[in-house]
PDB file of the backbone (N, CA, C, O) and the ligand in Angstrom, with CONECT records:
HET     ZN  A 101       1
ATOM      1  N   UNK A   1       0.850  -1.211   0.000  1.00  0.00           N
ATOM      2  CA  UNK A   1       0.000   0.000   0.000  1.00  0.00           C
ATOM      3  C   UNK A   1       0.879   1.253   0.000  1.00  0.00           C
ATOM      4  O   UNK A   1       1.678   1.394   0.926  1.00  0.00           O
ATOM      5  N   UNK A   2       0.803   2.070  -0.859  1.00  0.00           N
ATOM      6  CA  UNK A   2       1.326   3.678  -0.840  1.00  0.00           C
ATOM      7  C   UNK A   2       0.926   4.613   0.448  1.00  0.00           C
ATOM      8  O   UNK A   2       0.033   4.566   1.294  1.00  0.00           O
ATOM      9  N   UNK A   3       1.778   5.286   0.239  1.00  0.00           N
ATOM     10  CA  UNK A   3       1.524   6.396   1.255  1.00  0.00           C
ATOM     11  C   UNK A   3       1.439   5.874   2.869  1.00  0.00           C
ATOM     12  O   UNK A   3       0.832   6.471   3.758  1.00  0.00           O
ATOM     13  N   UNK A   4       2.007   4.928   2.985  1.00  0.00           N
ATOM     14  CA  UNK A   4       2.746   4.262   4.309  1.00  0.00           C
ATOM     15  C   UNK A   4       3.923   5.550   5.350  1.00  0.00           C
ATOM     16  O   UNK A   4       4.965   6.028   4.901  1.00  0.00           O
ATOM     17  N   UNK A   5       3.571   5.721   6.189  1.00  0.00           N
ATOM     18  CA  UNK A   5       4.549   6.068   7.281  1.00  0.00           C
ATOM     19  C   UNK A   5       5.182   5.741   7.314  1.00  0.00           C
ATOM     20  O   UNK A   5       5.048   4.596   7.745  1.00  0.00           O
ATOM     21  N   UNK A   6       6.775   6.150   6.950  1.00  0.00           N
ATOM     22  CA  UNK A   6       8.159   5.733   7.474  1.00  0.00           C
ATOM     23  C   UNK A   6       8.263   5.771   8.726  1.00  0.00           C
ATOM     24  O   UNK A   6       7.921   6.797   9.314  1.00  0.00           O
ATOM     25  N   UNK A   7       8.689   4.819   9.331  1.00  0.00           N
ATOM     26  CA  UNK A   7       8.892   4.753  10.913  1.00  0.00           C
ATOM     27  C   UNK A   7       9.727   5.895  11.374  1.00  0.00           C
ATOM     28  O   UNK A   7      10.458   6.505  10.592  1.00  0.00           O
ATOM     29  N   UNK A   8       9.621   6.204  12.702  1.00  0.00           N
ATOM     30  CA  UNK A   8       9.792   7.781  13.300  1.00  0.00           C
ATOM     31  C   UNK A   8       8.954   8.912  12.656  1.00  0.00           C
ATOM     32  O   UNK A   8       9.349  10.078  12.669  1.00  0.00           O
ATOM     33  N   UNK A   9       8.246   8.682  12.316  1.00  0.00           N
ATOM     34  CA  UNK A   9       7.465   9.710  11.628  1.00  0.00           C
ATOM     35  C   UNK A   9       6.494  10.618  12.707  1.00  0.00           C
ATOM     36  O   UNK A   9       6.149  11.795  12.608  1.00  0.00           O
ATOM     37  N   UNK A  10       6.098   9.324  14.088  1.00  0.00           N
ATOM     38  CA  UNK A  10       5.174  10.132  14.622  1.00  0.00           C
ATOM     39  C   UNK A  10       6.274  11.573  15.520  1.00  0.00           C
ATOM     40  O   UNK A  10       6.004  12.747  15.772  1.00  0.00           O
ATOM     41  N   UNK A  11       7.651  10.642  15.799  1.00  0.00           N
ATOM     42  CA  UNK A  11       8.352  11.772  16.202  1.00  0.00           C
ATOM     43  C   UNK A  11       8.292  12.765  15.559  1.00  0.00           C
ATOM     44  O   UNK A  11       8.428  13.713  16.332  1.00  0.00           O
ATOM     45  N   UNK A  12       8.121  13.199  14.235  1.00  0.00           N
ATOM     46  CA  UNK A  12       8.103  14.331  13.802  1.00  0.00           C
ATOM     47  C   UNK A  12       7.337  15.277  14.229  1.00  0.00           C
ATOM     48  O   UNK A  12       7.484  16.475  14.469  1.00  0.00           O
ATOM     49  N   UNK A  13       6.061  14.150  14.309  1.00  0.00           N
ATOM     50  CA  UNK A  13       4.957  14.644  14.206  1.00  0.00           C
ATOM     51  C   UNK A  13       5.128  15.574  15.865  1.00  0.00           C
ATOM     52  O   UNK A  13       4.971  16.793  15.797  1.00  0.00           O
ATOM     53  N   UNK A  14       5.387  15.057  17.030  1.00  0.00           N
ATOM     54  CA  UNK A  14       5.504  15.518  18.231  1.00  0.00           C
ATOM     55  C   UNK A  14       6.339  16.659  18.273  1.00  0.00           C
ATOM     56  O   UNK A  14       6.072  17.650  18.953  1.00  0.00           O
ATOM     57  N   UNK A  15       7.415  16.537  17.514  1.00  0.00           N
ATOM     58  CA  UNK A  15       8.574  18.253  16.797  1.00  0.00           C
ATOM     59  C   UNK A  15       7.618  18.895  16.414  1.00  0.00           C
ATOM     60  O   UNK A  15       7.244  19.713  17.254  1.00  0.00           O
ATOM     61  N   UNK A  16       7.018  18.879  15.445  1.00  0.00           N
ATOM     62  CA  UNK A  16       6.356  19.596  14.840  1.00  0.00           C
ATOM     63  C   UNK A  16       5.023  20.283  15.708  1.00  0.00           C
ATOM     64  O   UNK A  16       4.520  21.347  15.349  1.00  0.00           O
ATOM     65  N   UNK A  17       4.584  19.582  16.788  1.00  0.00           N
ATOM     66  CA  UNK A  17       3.457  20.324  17.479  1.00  0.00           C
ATOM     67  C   UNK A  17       4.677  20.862  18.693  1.00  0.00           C
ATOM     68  O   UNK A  17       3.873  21.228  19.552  1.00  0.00           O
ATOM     69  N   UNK A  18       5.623  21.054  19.119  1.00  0.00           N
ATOM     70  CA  UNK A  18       6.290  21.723  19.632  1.00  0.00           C
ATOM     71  C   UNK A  18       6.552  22.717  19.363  1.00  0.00           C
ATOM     72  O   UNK A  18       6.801  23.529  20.255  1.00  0.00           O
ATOM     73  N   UNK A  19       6.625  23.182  17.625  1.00  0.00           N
ATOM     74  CA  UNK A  19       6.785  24.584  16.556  1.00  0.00           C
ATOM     75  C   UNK A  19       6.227  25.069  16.486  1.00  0.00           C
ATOM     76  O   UNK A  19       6.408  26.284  16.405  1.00  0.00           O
ATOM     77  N   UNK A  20       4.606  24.259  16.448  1.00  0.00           N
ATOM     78  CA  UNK A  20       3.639  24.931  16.544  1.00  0.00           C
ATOM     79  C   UNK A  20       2.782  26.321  16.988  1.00  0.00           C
ATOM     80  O   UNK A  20       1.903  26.887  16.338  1.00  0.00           O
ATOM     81  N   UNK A  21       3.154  26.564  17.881  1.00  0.00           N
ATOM     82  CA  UNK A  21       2.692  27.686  18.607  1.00  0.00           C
ATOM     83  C   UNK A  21       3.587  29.280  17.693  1.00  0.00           C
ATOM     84  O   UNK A  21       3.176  30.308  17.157  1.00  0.00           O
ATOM     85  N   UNK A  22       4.755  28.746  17.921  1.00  0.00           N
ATOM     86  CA  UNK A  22       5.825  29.882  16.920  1.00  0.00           C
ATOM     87  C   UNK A  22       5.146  29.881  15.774  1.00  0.00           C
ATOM     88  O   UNK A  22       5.022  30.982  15.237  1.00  0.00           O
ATOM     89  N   UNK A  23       4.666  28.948  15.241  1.00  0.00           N
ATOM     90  CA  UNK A  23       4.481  29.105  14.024  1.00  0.00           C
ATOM     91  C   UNK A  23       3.828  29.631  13.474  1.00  0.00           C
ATOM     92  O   UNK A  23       4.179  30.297  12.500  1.00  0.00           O
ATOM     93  N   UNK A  24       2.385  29.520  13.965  1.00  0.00           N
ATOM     94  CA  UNK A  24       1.344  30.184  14.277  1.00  0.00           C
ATOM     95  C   UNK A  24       1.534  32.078  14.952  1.00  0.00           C
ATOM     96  O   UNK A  24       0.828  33.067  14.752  1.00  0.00           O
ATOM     97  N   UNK A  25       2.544  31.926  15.599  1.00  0.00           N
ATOM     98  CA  UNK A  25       2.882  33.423  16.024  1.00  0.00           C
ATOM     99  C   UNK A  25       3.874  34.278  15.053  1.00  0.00           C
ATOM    100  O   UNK A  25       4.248  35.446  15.158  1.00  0.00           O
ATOM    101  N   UNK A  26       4.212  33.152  13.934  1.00  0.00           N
ATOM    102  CA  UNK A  26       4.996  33.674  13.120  1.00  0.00           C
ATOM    103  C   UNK A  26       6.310  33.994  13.789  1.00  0.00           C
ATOM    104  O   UNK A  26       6.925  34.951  13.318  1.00  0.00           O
ATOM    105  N   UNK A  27       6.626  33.610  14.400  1.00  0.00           N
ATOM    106  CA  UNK A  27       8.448  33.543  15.360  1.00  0.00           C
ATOM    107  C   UNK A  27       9.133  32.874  15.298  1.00  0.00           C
ATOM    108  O   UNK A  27      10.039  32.796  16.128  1.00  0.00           O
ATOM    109  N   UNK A  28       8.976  31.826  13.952  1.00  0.00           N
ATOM    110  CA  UNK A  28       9.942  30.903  13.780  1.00  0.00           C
ATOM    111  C   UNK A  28      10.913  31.640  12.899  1.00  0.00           C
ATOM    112  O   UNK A  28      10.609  32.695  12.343  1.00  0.00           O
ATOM    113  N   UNK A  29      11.996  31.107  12.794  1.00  0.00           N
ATOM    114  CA  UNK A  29      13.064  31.299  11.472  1.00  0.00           C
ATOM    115  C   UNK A  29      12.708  30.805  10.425  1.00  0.00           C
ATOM    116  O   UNK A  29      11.856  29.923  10.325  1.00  0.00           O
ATOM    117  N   UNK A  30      13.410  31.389   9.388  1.00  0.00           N
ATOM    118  CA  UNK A  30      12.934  30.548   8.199  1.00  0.00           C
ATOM    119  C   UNK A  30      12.965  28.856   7.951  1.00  0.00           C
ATOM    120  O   UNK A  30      12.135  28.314   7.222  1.00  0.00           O
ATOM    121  N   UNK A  31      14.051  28.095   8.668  1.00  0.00           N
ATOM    122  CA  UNK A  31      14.684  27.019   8.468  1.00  0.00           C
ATOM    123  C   UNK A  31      14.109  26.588   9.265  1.00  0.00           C
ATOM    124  O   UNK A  31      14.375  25.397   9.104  1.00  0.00           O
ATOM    125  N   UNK A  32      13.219  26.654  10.391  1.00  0.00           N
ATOM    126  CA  UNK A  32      12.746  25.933  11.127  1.00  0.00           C
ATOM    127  C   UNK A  32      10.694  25.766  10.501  1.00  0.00           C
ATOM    128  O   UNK A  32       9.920  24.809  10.479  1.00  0.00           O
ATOM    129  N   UNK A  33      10.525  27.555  10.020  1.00  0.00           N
ATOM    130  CA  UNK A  33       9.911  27.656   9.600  1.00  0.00           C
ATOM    131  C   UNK A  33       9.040  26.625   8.240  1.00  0.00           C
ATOM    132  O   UNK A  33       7.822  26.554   8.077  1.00  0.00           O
ATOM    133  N   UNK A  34       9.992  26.011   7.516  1.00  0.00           N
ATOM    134  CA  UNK A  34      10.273  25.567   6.173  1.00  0.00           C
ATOM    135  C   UNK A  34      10.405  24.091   6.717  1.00  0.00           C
ATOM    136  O   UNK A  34      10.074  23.276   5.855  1.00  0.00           O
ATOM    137  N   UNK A  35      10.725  23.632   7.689  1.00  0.00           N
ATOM    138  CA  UNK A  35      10.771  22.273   8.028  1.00  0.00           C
ATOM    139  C   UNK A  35       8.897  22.141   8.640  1.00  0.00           C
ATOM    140  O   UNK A  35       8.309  21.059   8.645  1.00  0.00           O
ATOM    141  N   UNK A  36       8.445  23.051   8.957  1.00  0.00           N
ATOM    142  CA  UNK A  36       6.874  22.508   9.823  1.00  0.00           C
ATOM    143  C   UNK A  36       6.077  22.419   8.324  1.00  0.00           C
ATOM    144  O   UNK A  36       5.376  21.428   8.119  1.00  0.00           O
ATOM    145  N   UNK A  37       6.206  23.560   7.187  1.00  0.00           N
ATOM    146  CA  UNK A  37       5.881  23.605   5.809  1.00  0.00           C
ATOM    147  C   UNK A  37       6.131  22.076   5.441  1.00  0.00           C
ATOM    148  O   UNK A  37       5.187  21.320   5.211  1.00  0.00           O
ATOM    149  N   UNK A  38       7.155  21.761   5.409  1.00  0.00           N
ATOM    150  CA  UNK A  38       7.803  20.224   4.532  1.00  0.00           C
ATOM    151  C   UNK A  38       6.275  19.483   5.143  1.00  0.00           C
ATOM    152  O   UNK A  38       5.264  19.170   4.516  1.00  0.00           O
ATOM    153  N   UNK A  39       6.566  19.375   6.477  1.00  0.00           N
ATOM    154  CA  UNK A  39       5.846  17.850   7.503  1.00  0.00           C
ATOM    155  C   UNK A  39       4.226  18.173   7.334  1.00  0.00           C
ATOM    156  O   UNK A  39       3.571  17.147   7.515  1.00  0.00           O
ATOM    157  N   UNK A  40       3.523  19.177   7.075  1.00  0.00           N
ATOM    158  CA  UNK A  40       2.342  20.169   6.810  1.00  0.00           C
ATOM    159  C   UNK A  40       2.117  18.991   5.418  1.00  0.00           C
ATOM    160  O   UNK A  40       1.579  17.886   5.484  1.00  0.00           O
ATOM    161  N   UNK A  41       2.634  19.560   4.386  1.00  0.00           N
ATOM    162  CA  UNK A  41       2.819  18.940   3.094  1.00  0.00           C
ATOM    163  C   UNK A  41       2.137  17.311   2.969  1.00  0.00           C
ATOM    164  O   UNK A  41       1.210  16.854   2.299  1.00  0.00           O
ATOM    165  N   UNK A  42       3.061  16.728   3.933  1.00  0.00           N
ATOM    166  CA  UNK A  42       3.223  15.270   4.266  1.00  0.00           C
ATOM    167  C   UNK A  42       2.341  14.786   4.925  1.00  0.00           C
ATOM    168  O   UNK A  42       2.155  13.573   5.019  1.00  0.00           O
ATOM    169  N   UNK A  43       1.579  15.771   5.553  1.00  0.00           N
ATOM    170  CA  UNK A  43       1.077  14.562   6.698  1.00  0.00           C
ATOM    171  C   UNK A  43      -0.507  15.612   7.134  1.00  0.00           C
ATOM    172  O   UNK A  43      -0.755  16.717   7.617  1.00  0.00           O
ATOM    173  N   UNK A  44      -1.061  14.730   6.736  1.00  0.00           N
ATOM    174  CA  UNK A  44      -2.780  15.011   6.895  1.00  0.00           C
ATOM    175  C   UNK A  44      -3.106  15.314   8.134  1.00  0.00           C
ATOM    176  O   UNK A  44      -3.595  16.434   8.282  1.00  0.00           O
ATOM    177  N   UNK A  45      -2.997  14.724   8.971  1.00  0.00           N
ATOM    178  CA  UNK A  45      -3.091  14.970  10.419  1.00  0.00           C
ATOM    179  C   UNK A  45      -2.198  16.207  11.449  1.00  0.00           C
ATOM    180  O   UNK A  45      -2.685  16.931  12.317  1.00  0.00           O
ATOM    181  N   UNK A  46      -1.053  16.142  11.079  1.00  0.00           N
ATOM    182  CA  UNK A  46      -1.337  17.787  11.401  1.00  0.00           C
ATOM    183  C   UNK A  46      -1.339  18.461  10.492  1.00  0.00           C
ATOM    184  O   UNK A  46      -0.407  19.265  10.530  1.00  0.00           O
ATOM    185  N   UNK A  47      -1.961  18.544   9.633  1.00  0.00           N
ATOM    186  CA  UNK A  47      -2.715  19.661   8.368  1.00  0.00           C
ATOM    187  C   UNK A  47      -4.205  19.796   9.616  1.00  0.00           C
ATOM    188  O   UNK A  47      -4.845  20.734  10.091  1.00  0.00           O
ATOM    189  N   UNK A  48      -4.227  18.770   9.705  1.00  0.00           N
ATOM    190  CA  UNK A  48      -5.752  19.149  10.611  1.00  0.00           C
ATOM    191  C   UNK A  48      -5.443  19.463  12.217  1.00  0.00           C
ATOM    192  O   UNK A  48      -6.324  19.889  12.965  1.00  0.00           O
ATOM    193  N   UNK A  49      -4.561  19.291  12.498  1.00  0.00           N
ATOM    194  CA  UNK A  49      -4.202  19.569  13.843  1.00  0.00           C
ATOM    195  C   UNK A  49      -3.945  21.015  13.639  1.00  0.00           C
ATOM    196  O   UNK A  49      -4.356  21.829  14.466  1.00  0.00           O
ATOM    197  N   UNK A  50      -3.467  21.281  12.869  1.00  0.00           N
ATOM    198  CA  UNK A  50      -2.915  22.621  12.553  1.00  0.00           C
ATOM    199  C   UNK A  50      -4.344  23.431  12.554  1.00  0.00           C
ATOM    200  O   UNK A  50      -4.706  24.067  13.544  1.00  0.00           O
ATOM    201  N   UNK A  51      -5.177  23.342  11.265  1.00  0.00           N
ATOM    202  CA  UNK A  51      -6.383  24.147  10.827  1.00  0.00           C
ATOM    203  C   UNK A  51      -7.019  24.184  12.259  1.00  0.00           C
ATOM    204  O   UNK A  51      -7.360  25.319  12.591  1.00  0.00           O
ATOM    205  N   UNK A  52      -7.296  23.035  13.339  1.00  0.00           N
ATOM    206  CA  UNK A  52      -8.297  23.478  14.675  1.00  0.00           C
ATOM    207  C   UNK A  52      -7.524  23.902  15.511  1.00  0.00           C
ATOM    208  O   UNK A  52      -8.090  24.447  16.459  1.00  0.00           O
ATOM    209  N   UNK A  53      -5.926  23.864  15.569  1.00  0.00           N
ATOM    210  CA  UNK A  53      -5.409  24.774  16.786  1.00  0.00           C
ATOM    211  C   UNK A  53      -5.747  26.613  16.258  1.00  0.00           C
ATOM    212  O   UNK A  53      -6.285  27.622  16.715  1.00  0.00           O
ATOM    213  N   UNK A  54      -5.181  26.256  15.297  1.00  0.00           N
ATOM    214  CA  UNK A  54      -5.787  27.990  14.295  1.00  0.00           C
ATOM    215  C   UNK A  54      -6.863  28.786  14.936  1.00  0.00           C
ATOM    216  O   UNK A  54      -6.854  29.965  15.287  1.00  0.00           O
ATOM    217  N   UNK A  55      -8.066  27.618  15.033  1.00  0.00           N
ATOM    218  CA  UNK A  55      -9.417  27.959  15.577  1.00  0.00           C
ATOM    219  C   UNK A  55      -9.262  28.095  16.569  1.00  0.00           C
ATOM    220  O   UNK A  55      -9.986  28.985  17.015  1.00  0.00           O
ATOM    221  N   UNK A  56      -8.212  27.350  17.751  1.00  0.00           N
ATOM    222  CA  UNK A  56      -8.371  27.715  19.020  1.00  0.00           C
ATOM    223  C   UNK A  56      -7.427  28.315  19.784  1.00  0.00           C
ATOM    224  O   UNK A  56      -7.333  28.290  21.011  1.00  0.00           O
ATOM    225  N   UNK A  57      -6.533  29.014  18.763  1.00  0.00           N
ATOM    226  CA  UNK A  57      -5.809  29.938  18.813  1.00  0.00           C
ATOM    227  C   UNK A  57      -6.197  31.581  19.323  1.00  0.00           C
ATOM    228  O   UNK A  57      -5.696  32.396  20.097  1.00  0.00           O
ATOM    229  N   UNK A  58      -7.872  31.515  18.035  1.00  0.00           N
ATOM    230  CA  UNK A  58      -8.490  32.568  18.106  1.00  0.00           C
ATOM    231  C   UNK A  58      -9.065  32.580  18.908  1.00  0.00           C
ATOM    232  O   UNK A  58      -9.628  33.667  19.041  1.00  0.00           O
ATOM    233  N   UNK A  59      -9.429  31.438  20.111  1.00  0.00           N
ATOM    234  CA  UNK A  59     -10.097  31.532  21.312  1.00  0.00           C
ATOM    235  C   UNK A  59      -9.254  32.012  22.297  1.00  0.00           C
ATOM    236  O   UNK A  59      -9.925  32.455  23.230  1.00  0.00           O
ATOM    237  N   UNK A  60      -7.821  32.130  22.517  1.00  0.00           N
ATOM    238  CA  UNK A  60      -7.019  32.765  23.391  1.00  0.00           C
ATOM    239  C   UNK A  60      -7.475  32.951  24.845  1.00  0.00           C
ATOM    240  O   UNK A  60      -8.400  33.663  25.235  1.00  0.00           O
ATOM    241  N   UNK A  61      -6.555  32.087  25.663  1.00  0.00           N
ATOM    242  CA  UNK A  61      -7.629  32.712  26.692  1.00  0.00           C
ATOM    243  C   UNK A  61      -8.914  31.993  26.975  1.00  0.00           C
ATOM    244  O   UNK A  61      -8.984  31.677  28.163  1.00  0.00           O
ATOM    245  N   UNK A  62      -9.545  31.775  26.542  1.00  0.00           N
ATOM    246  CA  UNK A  62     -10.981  30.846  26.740  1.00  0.00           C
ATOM    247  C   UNK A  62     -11.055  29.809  26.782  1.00  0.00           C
ATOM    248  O   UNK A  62     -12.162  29.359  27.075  1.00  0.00           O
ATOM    249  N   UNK A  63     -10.145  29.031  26.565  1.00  0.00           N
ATOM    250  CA  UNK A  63     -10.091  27.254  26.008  1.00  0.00           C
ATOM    251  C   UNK A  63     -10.113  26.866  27.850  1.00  0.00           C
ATOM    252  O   UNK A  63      -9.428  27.150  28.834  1.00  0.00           O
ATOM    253  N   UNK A  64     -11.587  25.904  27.480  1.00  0.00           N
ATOM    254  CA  UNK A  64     -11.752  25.344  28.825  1.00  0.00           C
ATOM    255  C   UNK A  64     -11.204  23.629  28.903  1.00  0.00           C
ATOM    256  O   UNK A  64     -10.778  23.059  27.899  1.00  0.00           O
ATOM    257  N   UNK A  65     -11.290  23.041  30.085  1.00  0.00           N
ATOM    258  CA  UNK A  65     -11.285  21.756  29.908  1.00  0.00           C
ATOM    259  C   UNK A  65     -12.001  20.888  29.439  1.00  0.00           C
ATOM    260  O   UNK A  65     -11.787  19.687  29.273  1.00  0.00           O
ATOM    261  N   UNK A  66     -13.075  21.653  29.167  1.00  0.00           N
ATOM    262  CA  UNK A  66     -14.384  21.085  28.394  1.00  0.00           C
ATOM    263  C   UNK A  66     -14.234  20.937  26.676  1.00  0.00           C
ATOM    264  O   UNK A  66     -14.235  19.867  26.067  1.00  0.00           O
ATOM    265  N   UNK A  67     -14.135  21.989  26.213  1.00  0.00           N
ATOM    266  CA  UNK A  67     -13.147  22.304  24.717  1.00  0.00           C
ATOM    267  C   UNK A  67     -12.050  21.395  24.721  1.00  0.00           C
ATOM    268  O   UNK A  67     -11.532  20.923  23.710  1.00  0.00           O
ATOM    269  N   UNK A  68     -11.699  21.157  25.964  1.00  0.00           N
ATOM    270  CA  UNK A  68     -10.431  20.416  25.112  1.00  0.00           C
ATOM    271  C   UNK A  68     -10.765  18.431  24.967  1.00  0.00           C
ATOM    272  O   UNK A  68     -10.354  17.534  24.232  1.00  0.00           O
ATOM    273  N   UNK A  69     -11.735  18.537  26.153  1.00  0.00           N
ATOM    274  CA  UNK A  69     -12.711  17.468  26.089  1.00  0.00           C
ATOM    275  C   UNK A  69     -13.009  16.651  24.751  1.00  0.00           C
ATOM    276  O   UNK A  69     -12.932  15.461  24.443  1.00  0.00           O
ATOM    277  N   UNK A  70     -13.384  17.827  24.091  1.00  0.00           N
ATOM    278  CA  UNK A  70     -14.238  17.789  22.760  1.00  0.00           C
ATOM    279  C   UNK A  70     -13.603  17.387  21.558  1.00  0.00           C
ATOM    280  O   UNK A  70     -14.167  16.842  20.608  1.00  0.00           O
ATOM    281  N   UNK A  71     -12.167  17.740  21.662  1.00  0.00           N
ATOM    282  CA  UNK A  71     -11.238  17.654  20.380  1.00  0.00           C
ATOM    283  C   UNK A  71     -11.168  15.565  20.289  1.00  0.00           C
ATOM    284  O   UNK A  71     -11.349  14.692  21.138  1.00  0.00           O
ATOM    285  N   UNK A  72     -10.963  15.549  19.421  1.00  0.00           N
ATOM    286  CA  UNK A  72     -10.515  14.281  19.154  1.00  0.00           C
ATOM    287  C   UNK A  72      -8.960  13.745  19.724  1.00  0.00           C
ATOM    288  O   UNK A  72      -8.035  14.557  19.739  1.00  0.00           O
ATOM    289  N   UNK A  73      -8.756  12.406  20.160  1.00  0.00           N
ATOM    290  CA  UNK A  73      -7.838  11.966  21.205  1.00  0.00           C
ATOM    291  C   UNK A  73      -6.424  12.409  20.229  1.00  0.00           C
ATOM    292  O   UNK A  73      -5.288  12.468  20.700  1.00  0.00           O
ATOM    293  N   UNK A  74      -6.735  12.668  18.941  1.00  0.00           N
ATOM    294  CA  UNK A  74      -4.832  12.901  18.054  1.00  0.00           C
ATOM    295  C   UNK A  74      -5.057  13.982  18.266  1.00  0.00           C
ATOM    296  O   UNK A  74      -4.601  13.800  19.395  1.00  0.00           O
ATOM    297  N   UNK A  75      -5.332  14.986  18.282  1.00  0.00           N
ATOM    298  CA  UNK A  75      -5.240  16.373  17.905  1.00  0.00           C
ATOM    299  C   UNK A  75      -5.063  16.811  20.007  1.00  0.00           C
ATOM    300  O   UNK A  75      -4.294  17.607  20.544  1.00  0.00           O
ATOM    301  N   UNK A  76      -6.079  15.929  20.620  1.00  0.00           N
ATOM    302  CA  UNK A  76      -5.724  16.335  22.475  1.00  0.00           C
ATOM    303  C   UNK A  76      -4.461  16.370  22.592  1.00  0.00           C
ATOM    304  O   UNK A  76      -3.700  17.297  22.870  1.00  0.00           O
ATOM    305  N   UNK A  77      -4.249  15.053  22.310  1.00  0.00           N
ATOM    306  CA  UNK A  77      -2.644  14.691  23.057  1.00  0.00           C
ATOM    307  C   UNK A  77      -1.504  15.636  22.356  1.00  0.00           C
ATOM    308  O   UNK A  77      -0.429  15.925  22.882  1.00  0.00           O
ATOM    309  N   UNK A  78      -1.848  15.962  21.364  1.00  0.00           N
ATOM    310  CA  UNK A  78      -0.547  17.146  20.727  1.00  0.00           C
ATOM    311  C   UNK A  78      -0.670  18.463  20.839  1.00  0.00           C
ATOM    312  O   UNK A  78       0.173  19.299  20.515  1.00  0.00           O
ATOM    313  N   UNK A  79      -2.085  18.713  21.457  1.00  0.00           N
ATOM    314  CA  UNK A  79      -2.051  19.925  22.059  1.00  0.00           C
ATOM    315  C   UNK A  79      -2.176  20.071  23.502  1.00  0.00           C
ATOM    316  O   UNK A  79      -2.186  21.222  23.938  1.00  0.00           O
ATOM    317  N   UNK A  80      -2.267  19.175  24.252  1.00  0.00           N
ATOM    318  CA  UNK A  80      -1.530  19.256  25.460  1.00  0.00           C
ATOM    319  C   UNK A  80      -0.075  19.491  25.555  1.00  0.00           C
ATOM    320  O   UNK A  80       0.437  20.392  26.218  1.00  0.00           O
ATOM    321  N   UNK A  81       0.518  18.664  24.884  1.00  0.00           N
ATOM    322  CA  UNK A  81       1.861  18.271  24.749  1.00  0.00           C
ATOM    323  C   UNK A  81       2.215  20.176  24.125  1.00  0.00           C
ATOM    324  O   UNK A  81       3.247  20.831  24.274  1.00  0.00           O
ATOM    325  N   UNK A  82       1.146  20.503  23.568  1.00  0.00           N
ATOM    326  CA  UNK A  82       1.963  21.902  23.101  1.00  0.00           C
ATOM    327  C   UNK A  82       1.834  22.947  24.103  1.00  0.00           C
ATOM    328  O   UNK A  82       2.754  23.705  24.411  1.00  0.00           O
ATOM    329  N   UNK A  83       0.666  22.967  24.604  1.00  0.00           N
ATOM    330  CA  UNK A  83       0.590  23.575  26.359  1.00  0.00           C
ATOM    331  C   UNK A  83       1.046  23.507  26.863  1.00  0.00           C
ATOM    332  O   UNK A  83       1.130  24.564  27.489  1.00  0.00           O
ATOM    333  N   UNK A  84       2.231  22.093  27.559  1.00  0.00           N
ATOM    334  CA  UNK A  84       2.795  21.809  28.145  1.00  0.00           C
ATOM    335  C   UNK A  84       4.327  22.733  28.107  1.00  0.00           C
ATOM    336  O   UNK A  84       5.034  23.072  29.055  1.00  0.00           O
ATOM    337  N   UNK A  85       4.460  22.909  27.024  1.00  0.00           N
ATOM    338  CA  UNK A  85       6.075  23.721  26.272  1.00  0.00           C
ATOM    339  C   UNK A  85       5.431  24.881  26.399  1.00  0.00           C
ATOM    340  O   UNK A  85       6.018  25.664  27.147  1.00  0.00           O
ATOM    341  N   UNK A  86       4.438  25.272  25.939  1.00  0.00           N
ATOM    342  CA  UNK A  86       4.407  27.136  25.986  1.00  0.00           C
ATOM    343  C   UNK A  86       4.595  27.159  27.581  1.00  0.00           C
ATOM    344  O   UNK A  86       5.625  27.659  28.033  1.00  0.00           O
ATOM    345  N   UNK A  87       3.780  26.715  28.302  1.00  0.00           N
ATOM    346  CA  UNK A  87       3.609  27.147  29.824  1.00  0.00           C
ATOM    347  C   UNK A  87       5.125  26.973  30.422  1.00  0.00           C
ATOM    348  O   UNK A  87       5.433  27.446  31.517  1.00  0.00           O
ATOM    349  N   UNK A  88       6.059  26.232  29.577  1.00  0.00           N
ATOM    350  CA  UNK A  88       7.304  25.940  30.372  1.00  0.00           C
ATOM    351  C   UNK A  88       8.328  27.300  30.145  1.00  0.00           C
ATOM    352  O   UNK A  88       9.310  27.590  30.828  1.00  0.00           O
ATOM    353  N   UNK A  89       7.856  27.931  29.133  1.00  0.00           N
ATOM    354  CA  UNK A  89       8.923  29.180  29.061  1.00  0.00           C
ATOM    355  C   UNK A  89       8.284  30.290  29.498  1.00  0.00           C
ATOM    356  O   UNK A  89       8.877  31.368  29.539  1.00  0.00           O
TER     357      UNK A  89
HETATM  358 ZN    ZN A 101       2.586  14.939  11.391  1.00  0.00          ZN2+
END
């Protein structure tokens, strides 16, 4: 079957919701910038992780535990995991 996951891939995927937030704030560099673009490209799932953090980006501030309730278990766990890094700096 095509379009198979190369193994380590989900690691990327966990880099890549670490960038996330910069990325979205536009504070990345270009080269780091251009690597979340590449994995975006590649990978459907955070194409969509991406498009609903977007959305709950614009909630700022408001995102309850209930909202986060709601998200689906791929898109929770990588945005915890991205909460987890903003709140650490
Ligand atoms: Zn990915």
């Amino acid at each position: 079957m095509k379009g198979e996951q190369p193994a380590g891939a989900d690691q990327r995927c966990i880099e890549l919701v670490e960038l996330l937030t910069a990325y979205l704030d536009d504070a990345l560099d270009a080269q780091r910038r251009r690597r979340v673009d590449d994995h975006l490209r590649g990978c459907a799932g955070c194409r969509v992780a991406l498009a609903q953090w977007r959305t709950l980006a614009g909630l700022a501030g408001r995102l309850t535990a209930a909202d986060v309730a709601d998200l689906d278990s791929y898109l929770r766990e990588r945005l915890l995991a991205t909460l987890t890094v903003a709140r650490r700096r």
